[in-house]
N, C-alpha and C positions, 0 to 999 in steps of 0.2 A: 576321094573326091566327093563322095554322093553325103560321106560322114558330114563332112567340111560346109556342101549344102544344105542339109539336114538342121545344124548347127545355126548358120544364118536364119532359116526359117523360123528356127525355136525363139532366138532373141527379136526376133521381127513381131513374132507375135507375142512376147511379152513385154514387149514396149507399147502397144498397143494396148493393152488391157488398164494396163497400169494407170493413164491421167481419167478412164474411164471409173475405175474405183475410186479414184480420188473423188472426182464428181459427186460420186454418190454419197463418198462420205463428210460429202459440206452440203449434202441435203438439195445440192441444186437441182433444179430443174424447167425444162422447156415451156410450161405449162404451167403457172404460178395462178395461185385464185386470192380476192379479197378475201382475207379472214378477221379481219378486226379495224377500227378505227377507236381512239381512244383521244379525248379530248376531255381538258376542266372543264367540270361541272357549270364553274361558276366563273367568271372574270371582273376587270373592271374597264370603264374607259380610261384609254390610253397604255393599257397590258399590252404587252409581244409577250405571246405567249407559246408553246408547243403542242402540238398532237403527236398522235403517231397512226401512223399506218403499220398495220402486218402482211405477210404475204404465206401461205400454205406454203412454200418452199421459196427457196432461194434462184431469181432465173440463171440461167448460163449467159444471156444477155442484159446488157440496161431496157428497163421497160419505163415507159410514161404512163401517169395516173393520173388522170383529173381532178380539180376541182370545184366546189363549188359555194356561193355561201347568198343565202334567201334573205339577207341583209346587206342593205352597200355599206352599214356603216360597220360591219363586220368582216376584213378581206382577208382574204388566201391568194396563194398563186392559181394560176389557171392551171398549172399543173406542175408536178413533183416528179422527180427519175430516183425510180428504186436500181440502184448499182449490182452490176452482178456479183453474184454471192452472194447476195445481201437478201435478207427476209424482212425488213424494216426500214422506212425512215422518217426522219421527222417533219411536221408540217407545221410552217410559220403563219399565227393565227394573229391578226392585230385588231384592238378594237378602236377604233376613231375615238377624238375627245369631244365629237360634235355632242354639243346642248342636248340631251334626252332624256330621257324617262327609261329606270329597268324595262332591258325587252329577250326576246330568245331568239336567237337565231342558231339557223340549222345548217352544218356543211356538211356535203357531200363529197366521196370520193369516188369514182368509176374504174373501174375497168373488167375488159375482156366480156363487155355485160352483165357485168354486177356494182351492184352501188350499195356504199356504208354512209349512213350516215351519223353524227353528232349534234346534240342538243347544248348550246353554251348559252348562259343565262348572264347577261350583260348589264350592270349595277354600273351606276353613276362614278367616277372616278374623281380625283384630284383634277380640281383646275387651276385656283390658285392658292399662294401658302405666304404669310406675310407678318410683320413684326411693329404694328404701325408703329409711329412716333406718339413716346407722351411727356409729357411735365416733368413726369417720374423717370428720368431715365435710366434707372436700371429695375424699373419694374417691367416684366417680360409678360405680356399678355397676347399670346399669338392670336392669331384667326385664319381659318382657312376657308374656302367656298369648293362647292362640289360641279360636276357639269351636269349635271340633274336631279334633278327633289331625293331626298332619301326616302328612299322603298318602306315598306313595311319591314321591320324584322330589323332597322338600320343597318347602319355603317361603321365598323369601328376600324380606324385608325393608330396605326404604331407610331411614338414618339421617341426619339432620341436626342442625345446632348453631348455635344464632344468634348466640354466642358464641364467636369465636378462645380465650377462656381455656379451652375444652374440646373436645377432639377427636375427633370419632368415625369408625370408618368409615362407608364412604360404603353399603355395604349387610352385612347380617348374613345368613345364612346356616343355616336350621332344618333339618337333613335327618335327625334322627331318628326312622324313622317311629312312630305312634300317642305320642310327646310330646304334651303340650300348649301347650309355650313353652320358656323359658330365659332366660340373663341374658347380657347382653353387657359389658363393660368400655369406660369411656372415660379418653383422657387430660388430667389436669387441671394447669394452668401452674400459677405461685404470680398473688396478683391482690393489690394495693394497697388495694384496699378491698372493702365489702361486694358483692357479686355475685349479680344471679339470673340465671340461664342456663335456658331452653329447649329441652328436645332432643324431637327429634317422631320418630316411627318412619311409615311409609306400606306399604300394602298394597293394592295395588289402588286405588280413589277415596276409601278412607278414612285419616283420620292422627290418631293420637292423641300428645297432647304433655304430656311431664311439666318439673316444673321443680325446679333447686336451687341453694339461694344456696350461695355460696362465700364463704369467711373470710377475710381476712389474718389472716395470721400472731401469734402471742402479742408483743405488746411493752409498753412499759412503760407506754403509754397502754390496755392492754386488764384488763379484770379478771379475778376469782376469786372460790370460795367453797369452803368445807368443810362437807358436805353429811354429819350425824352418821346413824350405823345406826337403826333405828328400837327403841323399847323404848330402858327409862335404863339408870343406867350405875350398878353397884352395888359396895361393896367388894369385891374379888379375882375381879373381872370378868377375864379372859385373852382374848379374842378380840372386839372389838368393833373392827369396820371403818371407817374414815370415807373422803371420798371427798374429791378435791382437784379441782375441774372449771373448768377455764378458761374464759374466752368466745370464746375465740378456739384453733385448733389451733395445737402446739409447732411451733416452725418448723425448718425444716428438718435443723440441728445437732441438738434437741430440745432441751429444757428442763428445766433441775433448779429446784426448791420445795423450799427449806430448811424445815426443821421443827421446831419445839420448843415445851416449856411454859412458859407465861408465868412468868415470875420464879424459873425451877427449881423450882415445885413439884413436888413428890415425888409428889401423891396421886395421880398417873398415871404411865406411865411410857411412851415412844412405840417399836416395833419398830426406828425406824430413825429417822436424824438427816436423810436428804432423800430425796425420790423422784426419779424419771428417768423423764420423760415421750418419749416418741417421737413422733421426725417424725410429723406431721399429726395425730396423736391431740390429746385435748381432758380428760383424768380419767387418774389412778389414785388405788390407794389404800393408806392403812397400816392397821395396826392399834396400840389402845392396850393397856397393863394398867392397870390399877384396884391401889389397896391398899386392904388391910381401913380401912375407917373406924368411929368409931363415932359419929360423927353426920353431917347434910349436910354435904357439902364442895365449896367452888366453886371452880373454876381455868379454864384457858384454854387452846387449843392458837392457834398463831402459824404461818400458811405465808406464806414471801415468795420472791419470782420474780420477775427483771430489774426489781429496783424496788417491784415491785406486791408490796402486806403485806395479811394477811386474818387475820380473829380466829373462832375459835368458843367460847363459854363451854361448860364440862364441868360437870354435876353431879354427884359420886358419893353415891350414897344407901347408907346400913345395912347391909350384906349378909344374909341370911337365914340363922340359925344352928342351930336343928333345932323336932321337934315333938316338945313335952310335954306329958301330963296324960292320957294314955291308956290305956285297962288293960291290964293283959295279957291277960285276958279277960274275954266278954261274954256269957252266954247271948243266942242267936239271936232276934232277932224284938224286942229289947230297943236301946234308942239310946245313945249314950255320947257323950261330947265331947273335944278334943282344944284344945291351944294350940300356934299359929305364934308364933316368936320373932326378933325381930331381933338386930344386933350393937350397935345403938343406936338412939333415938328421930331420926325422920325430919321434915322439916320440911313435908313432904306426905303425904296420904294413900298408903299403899302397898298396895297390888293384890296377892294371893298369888293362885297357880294349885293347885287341888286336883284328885288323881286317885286309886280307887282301881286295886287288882290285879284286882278281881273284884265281880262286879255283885251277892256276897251281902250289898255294903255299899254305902252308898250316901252320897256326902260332896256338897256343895254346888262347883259349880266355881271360883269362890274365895272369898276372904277378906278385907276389908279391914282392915288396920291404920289406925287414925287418926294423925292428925299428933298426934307430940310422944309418944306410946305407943313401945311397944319389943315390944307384946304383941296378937294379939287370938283369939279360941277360936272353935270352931266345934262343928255338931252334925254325929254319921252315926249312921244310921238300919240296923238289921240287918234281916235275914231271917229263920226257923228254918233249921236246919240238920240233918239226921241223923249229922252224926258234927265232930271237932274241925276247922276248917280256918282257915287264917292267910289275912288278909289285911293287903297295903301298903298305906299310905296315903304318898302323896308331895306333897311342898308343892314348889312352885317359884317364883323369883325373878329374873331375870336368868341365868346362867349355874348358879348355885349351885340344889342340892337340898336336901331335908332329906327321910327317911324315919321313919313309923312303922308298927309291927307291933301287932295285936289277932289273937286267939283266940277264931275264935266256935264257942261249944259247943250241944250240943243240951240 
C-alpha cells in the first residue's frame, strides 16, 4: 500500500515539473523588459509601414505597450498586445498624405517604465499620377505631382508597364528641390489594334496607376468627320475653320484628305485642295470663303482619305449690309429707332448682335430678323447730355459689321 502511494507521489510530482521546463525552454517569462524598437529609417506620405518591438523574454501573459508619435500627421495605435510566448511584434506606422514638407518624427514605445524610441524621416509622397489627353494620341507623356516640395537629395520614382507596346524607364528621377512633380516621357510601338495599357508609378508602399488606350493607325477601315466652327456661315464670310478629325492617328508616312465642294459650287470657296496630317496626329484644319449670297444657299464640303469619304453640308445665309433709319440727331433723354438690313431674305431666323460706343445710349443686345424678312428695327433709349456727343452703334453678323452714327444734343 505505502509502495502504491509512494508511486502516486512520484507521478504527481513529475507532472509538475514538466510544463515548468517547458516554460523555460520558450524563454518565457513574468517580467519582460523593452529591448529594442526598430522602425524605417526613411518613409514616404501615404506609407503603412511596420516597426517592431522586442521584448528581453517572451511573458507567460499578453502584456500592453504603448504608443506614441510627436507628430499627428505620423500615427500609431495607442497601443500594441505582445501575445504570450511571444518576444515581438509588429507596429503599424502610417504617414498621412496631408500637403508638407520632409519632416521627422519620433515614436515611442513604453512599458513597465521604460521607453524606446524611433527616428522616421518623412519625404513627400505620391499625390497624384495622370496621363493627360493630347493630339497625339498614342503619345504617352505622363505627369505626376508630389504632396510636398521635393527635399534636397530628391525623389526617385519606380515606373512600370503592363504593356511591351509601351516603354518606360525603369525608375524617374525628381531632384529639383521645392518642385512639386513633373512629367516623364514613354516609348510607344505601333499596335494592330485597340489598346489599354497601364503604367503605375511607386513611391515608397504606395503606387498609383494611370491608363491609355492606344490607336492603330488610320486605314481605310477607320473613319472621319468634319467638325464645322461654331456660329453660321454668312455671305463673304473669309475665315471660318473647319476641322477634319480621324478615329484613328495618321500613320506613320502621314496622311493626305483630299478636299473639295460638292459638284464645284462656287458659293464657297476652300483655302486649299488637301491637308497633310502628321505621323500620329488625329485633326487639322482648313478654312473656307463664303460669296456674297442673296438668299439661303446650300452646298457641301467632301473629305476623302485611303478610301474613307465624309460629307458636311454648308449653309450660307444673307450677309449683313448696314444700318438705316437713324437720325443724325437726337436731343438727349429722347429714344430713336434704327433698321438692321440684310443682302437678302433668309430661310431662318437671323440673330443680330448690337453695341454701342458709349453708355449715353443704350440699344438692346440684339435683334432678330425673321425668316423670309430682309429687315428688322430696333429702339435706343438716350440720356441728357450737356453738350453735342456722337455715338456708334454697331450691328454684327458673322464676320461682317455694319456701323451707325447719332448726335445727342442737349
Amino acid at each position: 500500500m505505502r509502495r502504491c502511494i509512494s508511486l502516486v507521489l512520484l507521478t504527481l510530482a513529475t507532472l509538475a515539473v514538466v510544463p515548468t521546463r517547458a516554460a523555460m525552454a520558450s524563454g518565457a517569462c513574468a517580467d519582460p523588459q523593452l529591448t529594442g524598437f526598430s522602425a524605417p529609417g526613411r518613409i514616404y506620405a501615404g506609407d503603412e509601414v511596420t516597426g517592431t518591438l522586442r521584448l528581453s523574454c517572451a511573458p507567460d501573459s499578453d502584456i500592453q505597450v504603448s504608443l506614441t508619435s510627436d507628430d499627428a500627421k505620423l500615427t500609431v495605435p495607442a497601443q500594441v498586445t505582445v501575445a504570450r510566448g511571444r518576444d515581438s511584434v509588429d507596429v503599424p506606422i502610417t504617414a498621412s498624405t496631408d500637403r508638407a514638407a520632409q519632416y521627422v518624427a519620433h515614436v515611442t514605445a513604453g512599458y513597465a517604465g521604460r521607453t524606446l524610441s524611433s527616428a522616421i524621416t518623412v519625404s513627400p509622397g505620391l499625390k497624384l499620377f495622370q496621363i493627360p489627353e493630347s493630339t497625339r494620341p498614342n503619345d504617352v507623356s505622363a505627369f505626376l505631382t508630389f504632396t510636398g516640395p521635393v527635399p534636397a537629395g530628391g525623389l526617385t520614382v519606380e515606373v512600370a508597364s503592363d504593356d511591351p507596346a509601351v516603354t518606360v524607364p525603369a525608375t524617374v528621377a525628381f531632384t529639383q528641390v521645392g518642385s512639386y512633380g513633373g512629367e516623364f516621357r514613354a516609348t510607344v510601338r505601333p499596335v494592330a489594334r485597340t489598346t489599354t495599357v497601364h503604367i503605375s508609378v511607386t513611391l515608397g508602399t504606395r503606387t498609383l496607376t494611370a491608363s491609355k488606350v492606344l490607336l492603330p493607325p488610320f486605314d481605310g477601315s477607320s473613319s472621319m468627320k468634319i467638325i464645322p466652327p461654331g456660329g453660321g456661315v454668312y455671305g463673304l464670310d473669309g475665315d471660318r475653320s473647319y476641322t477634319v478629325l480621324l478615329s484613328n492617328p495618321a500613320p506613320d508616312d502621314g496622311l493626305r484628305v483630299d478636299l473639295k465642294v460638292a459638284d464645284g459650287d462656287s458659293t464657297i470657296q476652300l483655302d486649299q485642295d488637301y491637308l497633310y496630317i502628321t505621323p500620329g496626329s488625329m485633326s487639322d484644319q482648313f478654312r473656307i470663303h463664303a460669296s456674297d449670297v442673296t438668299r439661303t444657299t446650300h452646298t457641301e464640303i467632301q473629305a476623302t482619305a485611303d478610301g474613307v469619304t465624309t460629307t458636311i453640308p454648308v449653309t450660307v445665309q444673307p450677309r449683313l449690309t448696314s444700318i438705316t433709319g437713324m437720325p443724325a440727331t437726337v436731343q438727349g433723354g429722347q429714344s430713336f429707332q434704327g433698321t438692321v438690313n440684310l443682302a437678302g431674305p433668309s430661310d431662318d431666323d437671323t440673330v443680330v448682335a448690337l453695341q454701342q460706343s458709349w453708355g449715353i445710349v443704350d440699344v438692346p443686345t440684339t435683334v432678330t430678323i425673321p425668316a423670309g424678312s430682309t429687315s428688322a428695327s430696333f429702339t435706343a433709349t438716350t440720356v441728357p447730355v450737356d453738350s453735342p456727343s456722337d455715338v456708334t452703334i454697331t450691328a454684327s453678323l458673322g464676320d461682317g459689321t455694319a456701323d451707325g452714327t447719332v448726335t445727342l444734343t442737349p
